[in-house]
C-alpha positions as CSV (number, residue, x, y, z in Angstrom):
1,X,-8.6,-4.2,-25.6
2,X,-9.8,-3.6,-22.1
3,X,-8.7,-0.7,-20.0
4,X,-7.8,-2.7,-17.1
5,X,-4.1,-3.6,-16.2
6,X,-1.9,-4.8,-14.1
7,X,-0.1,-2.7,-11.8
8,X,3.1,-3.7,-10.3
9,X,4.6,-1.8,-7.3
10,X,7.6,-3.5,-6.4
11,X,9.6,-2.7,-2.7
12,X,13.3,-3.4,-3.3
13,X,13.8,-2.9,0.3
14,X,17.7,-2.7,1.7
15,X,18.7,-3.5,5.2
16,X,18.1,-0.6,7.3
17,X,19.4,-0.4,10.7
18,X,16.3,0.3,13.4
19,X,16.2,3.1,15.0
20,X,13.6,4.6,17.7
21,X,11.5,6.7,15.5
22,X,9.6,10.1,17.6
23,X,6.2,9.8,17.3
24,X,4.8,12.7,15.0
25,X,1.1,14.4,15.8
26,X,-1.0,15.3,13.1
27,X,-1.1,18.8,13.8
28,X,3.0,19.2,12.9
29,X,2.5,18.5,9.5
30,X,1.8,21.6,7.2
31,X,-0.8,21.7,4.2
32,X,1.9,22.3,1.9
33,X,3.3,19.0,3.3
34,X,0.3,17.0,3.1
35,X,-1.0,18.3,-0.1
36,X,3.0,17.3,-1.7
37,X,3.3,13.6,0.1
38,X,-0.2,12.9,-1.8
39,X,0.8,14.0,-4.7
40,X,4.2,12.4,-4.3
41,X,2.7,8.7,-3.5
42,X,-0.6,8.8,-5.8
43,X,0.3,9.9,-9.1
44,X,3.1,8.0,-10.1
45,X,4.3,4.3,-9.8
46,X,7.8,3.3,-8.0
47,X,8.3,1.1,-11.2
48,X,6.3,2.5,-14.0
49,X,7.1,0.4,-16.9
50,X,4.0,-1.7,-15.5
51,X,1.6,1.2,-15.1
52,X,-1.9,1.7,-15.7
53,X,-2.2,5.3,-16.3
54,X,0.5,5.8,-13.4
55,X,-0.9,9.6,-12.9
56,X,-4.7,9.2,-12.7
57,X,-6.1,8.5,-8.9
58,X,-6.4,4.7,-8.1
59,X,-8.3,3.4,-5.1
60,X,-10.5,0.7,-4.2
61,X,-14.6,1.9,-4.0
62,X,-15.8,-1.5,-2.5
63,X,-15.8,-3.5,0.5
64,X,-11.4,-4.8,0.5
65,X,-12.0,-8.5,1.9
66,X,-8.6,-10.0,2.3
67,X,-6.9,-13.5,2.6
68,X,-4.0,-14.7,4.1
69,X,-2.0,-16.9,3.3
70,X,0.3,-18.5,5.4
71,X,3.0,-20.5,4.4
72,X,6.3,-19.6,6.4
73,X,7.2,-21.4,8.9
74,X,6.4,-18.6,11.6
75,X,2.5,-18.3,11.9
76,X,2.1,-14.6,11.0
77,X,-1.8,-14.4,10.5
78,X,-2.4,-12.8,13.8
79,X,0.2,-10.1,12.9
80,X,-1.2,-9.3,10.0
81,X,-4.7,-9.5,10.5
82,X,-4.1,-7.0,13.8
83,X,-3.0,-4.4,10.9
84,X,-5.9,-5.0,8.5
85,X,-7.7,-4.5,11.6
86,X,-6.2,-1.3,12.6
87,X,-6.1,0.1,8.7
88,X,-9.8,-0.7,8.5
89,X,-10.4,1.5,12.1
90,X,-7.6,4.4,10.9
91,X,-9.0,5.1,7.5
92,X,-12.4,6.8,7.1
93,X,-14.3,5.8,3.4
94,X,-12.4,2.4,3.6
95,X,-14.6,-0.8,4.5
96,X,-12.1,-3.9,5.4
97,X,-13.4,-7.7,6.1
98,X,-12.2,-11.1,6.0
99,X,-12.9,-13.6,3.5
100,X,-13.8,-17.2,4.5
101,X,-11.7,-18.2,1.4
102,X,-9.5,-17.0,-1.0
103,X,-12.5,-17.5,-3.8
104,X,-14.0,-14.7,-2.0
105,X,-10.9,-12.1,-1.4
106,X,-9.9,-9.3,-3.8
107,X,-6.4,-8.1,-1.3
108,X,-4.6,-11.7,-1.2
109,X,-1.5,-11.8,1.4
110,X,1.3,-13.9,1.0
111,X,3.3,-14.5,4.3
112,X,6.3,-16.7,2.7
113,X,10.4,-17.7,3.9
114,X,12.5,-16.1,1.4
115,X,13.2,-19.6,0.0
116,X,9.2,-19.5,-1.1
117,X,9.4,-16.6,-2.3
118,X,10.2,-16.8,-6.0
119,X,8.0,-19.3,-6.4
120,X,4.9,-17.9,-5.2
121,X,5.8,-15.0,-6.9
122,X,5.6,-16.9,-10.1
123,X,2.7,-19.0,-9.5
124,X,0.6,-16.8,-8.2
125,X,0.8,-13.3,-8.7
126,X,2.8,-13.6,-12.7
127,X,1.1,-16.5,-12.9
128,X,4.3,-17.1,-15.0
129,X,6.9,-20.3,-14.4
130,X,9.8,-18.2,-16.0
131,X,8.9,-14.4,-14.7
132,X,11.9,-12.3,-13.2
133,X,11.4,-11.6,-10.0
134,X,12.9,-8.6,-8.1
135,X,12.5,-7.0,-5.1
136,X,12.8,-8.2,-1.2
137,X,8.5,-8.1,-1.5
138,X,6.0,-6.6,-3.7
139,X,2.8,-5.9,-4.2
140,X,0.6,-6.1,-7.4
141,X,-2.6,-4.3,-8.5
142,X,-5.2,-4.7,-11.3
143,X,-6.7,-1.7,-11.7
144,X,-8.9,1.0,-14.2
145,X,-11.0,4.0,-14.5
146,X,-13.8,2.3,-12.2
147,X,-11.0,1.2,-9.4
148,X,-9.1,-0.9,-7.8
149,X,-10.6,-4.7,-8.8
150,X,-7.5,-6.5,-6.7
151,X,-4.0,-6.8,-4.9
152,X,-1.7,-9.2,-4.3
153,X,1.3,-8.7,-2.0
154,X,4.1,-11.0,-0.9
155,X,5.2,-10.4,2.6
156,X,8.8,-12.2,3.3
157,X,8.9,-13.7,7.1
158,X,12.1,-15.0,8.1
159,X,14.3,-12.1,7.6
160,X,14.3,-10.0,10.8
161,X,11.0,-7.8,12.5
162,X,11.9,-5.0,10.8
163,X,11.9,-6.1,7.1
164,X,8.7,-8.5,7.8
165,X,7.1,-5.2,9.6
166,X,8.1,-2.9,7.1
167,X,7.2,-4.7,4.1
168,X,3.7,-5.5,6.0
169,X,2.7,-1.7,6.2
170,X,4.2,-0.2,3.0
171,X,2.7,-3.2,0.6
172,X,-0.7,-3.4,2.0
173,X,-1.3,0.3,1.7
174,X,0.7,0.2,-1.1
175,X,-1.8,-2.4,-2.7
176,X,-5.1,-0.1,-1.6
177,X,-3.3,2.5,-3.7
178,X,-0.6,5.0,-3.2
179,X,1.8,3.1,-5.1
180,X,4.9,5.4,-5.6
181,X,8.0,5.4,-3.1
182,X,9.7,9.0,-2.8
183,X,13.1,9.7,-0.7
184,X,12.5,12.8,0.3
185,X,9.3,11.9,2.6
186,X,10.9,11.5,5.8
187,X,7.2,11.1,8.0
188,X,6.7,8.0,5.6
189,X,6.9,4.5,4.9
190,X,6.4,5.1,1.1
191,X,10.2,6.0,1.2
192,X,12.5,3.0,0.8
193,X,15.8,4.9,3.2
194,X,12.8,6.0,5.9
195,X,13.1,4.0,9.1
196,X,9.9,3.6,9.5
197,X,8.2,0.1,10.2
198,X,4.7,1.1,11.0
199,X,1.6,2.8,9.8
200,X,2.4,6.5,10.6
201,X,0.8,9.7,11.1
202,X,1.9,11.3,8.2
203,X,0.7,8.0,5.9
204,X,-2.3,7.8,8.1
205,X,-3.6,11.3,6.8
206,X,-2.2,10.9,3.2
207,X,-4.9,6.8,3.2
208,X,-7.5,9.1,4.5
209,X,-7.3,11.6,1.7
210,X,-7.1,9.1,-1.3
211,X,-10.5,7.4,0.9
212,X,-12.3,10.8,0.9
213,X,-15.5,10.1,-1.1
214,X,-14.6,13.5,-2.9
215,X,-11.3,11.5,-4.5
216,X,-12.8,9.5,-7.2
217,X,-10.5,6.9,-9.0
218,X,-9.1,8.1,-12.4
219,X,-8.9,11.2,-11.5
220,X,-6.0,13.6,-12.7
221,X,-3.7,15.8,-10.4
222,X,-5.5,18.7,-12.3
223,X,-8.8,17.6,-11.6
224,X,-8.4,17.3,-7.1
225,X,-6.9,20.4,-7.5
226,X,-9.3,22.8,-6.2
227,X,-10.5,20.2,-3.4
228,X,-7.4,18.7,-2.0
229,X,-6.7,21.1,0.8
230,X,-10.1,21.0,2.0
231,X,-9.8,16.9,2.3
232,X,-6.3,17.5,3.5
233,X,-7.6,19.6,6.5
234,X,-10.4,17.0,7.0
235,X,-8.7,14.2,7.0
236,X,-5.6,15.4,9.6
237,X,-8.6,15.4,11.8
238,X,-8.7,12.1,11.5
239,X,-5.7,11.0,12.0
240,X,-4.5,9.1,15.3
């Protein structure tokens, strides 16, 4: 049997009242706190009952050349192709592109109206006319020991900024791989009560740990041990 799965990371995301959100620096975040928010969002999966070894390191270690799809009524592709953008310029060790096709993506994006969105769902992530489908959007990930191979996430258009913004940021980084939620992360969008609808600080840092070339896919919690608060203190530096 091959070691590679599928990953699921599902975001049941609940309506969430927006709120101005202060602006965090880098420097206001403690070691303690960096070194527990990647541990928190890297080993583990929010729904684990699709996991691929759920507590070994998993993280793309090739070019990410993504596709969107389009197909709500709102034309969201200069949205989201302004954050793929902006990922690709905030994380160091993380190479982002556009492919002319979808032949040629491994990170597909599925902009749909809610009314699409069991559908695509099925047809093309499951790939499965009768699959359950949960979840206000999700992401899914085939990955092993070698990395992340590809994502999949289905962004839902038509039901307010926030949810469409939210669901944007969490299941694209989601999908490059930090793919557990945890409540008590307050500076984070991994954290389905947070208000928070954009690529923080606090995230920022944690995408440019996991992207350290010192982080190697499969590895354990035991095995980053030593290292991580040297690539914690490295990668704050990075953040914007």
């Amino acid at each position: 049997m091959s070691t590679m799965r599928a990953i699921l990371c599902l975001l049941a995301c609940s309506w969430i009242s927006v709120f101005p959100v202060r602006t965090a620096l880098a420097a206001t975040f403690t070691t303690n706190e960096l070194l527990d928010g990647f541990q928190k969002t890297v080993f583990g999966l929010e729904y684990r009952a699709w996991s691929w070894r759920p507590y070994l390191v998993k993280k793309y270690t090739v070019p990410v050349r993504f596709y969107v799809h389009n197909l709500a009524r709102q034309d969201r592709r200069p949205v989201v192709h302004k954050f793929i953008r902006d990922i690709g310029r905030k994380i160091q060790g993380l190479q982002t592109d556009f492919a002319p096709s979808s032949d040629g993506a491994n990170f597909e994006v599925y902009v749909v109206d809610r009314t699409q969105y069991a559908d695509v769902v099925r047809r093309d992530i499951y790939k499965n006319p009768r699959a359950d489908v949960p979840g206000r959007c999700l992401v899914r990930v085939v990955s092993g020991r070698k990395g992340i191979k590809r994502s999949a996430a289905v962004i839902v258009s038509d039901e307010g900024e926030f949810l469409f913004r939210r669901c944007l940021v969490e299941e694209i980084l989601q999908g490059l791989g930090p793919m557990n939620d945890d409540a008590k992360l307050t500076h984070s969008v991994f954290n389905d009560t947070s208000r928070h609808s954009r690529f923080t600080v606090f995230d920022q840092i944690l995408m440019n740990m996991l992207y350290d070339p010192r982080i190697k896919p499969g590895m354990s919690a035991r095995q980053i041990e030593t290292i991580l608060p040297l690539v914690a203190r490295d990668a704050r530096r990075l953040a914007r």
